[in-house]
N, C-alpha and C positions, 0 to 999 in steps of 0.2 A: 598469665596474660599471653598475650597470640596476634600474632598481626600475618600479614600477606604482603609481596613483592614484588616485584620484575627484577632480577639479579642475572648482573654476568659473574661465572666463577672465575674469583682471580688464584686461588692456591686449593691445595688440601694437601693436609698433613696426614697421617697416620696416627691414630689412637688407640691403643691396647692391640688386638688380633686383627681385626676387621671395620673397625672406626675411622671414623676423619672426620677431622677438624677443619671444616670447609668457611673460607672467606669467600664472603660474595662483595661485590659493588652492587647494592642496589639502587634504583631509584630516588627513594623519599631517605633512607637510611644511612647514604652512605656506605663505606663498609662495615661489614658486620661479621661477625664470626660465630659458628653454630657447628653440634657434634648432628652428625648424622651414621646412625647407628647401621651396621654391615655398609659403608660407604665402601671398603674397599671389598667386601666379597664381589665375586665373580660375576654373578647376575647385576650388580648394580654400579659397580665400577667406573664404565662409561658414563653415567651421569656425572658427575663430581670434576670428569676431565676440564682441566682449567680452559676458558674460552666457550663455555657452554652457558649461551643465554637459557636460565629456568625461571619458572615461576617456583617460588618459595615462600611455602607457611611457617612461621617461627614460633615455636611459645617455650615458656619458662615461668618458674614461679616467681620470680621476681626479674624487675626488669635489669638489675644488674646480674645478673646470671646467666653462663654462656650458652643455656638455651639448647633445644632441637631444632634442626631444620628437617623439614619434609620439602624435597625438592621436585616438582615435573619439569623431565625436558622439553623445552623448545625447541632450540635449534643448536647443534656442535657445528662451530666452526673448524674446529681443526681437524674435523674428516676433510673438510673441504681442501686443504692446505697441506695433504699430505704429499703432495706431487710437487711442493715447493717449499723448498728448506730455509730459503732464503725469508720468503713469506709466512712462514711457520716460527722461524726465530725472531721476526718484525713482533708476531705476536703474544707470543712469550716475553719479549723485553717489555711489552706494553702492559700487562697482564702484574710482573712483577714489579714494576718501577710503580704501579698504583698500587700494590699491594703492601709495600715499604714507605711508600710515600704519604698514604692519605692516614688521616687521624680517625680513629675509630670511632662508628657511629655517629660522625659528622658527613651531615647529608650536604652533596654538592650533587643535585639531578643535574648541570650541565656538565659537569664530566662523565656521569653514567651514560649521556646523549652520547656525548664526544668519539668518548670511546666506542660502544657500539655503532657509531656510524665508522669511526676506523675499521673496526672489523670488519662489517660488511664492504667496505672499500678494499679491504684487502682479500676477499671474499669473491669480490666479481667487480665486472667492471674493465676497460680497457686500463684503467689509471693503475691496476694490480699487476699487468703486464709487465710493467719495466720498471726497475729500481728505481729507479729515478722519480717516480709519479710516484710510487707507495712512500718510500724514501723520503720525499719532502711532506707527505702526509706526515709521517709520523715525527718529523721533527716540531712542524707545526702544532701536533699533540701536545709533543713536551713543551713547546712555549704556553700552550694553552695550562696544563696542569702547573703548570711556576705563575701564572696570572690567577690563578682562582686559588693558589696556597699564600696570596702576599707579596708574590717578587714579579714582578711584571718589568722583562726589559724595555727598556723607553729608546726604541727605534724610527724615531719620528724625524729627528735633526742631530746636529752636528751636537755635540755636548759643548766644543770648544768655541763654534763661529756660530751656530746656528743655522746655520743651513741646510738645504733639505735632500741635497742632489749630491751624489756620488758616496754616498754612504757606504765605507767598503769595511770600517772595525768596527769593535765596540771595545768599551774599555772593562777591563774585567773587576777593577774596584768600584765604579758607578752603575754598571748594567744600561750604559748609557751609548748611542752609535758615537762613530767618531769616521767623517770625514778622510776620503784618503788627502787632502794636502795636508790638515791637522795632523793627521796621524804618521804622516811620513815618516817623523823624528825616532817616533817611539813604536814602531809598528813590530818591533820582535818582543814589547811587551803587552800588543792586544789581541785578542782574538779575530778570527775571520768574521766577515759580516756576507753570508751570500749572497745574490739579489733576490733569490726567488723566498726568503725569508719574509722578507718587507713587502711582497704585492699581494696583492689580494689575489687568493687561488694562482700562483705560482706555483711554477714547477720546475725544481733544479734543470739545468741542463745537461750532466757529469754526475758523474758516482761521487766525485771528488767535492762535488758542493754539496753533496748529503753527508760526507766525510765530515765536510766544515762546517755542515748543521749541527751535525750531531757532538761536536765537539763544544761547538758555544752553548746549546744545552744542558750537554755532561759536565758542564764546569758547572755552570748556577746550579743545576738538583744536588750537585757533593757539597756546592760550599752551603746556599742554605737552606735544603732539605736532608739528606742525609748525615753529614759531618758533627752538626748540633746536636743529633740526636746519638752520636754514635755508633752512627749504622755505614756500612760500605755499600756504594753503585752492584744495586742487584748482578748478581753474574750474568743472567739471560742477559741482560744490556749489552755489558761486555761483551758477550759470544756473539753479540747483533755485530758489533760494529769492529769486531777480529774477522768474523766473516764477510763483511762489505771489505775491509780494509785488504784483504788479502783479493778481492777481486781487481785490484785500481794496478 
């Protein structure tokens, strides 16, 4: 059996001399995983680089079977990113947190949108210029990817009063906003709430509110994506947010 794709590559691994184990995010498939034979010989190597939108043919004798991939490239982003380290590690933590994250061969097309529209945002564009626009992109990602896995934080009103104004926590057992007079009491046990979290197309105004995105996020992907399963907050994440953090 054999099908065809639109894939961004999130990994590849190394199989025997010159193989790899390439995961893609595709479109209709979700992730998928397929050997792609001389994947790391030298003429073909740069295809496989993770962040390279391709088209890919897949077949196998059976559909549980991990299959060939036959990949053309489109388009590599991370030529594009090589003159920004900052923007290059954005990508990579995005790259790996879906490729730990998502369930195999479960198809979500609007995260393969999502995501390739991050890239390209971090690709070009005035909003790729300054941490702070890419920054709140990418945190808005991960909210996006915790709402299409089941955990959608509810940043709409107050958990405690219901109110809709001044929302500055959330509480990290409800995934719920919390008011700063509610939260007054107990505010060294919630997390930060930015503001440019909750508006529509928002964009931090500080490194230090991307710090606080990225921290309210990195809580809910450990507790209910990674932790259940076993698994530790991809390292690229990490290196994203030791390298922001060492800029503040």
């Amino acid at each position: 059996m054999d099908w065809q794709d639109d894939g961004i590559v999130l990994s590849a691994r190394r199989h025997g001399e010159t193989s790899a184990i390439v995961t893609l995010l595709t479109r209709e498939r979700g992730a998928h995983a397929g050997l792609v034979k001389g994947g790391f010989a030298k003429r073909t190597r740069a295809l496989i680089e993770p962040g390279n939108r391709v088209r890919a043919t897949w077949r196998a004798r059976l559909s549980e079977h991990l299959g060939n991939f036959q990949l053309e490239s489109v388009h590599s982003y991370a030529a594009g990113l090589l003159d920004s380290p900052d923007r290059l590690a954005a990508m990579a933590a995005a790259l790996a947190v879906s490729a730990a994250a998502l369930p195999e061969r479960e198809a979500h097309p609007a995260l393969y949108e999502v995501l390739g529209a991050f890239l390209d945002a971090l690709e070009h564009g005035d909003i790729s210029e300054h941490v702070e626009g890419w920054g709140s992109l990418y945190v808005k990602w991960e909210l996006g990817l915790l709402q299409e896995l089941g955990f959608r934080l509810d940043l709409d009103h107050c958990a405690a009063t219901g109110v809709t104004e001044d929302l500055v926590w959330v509480s990290p057992k409800s995934a719920r906003a919390v008011s700063r007079e509610a939260g007054e009491p107990y505010k060294a046990q919630l997390l930060p709430l930015p503001a440019f979290v909750r508006a529509t197309g928002g964009i931090a105004d500080t490194l230090n509110e991307v710090l606080q995105g990225l921290k309210l996020t990195g809580y809910f992907l450990e507790r209910h994506i990674f932790a259940p399963h076993q698994k530790q907050v991809p390292q690229a994440r990490a290196r994203l947010v030791e390298r922001l953090g060492a800029q503040t």
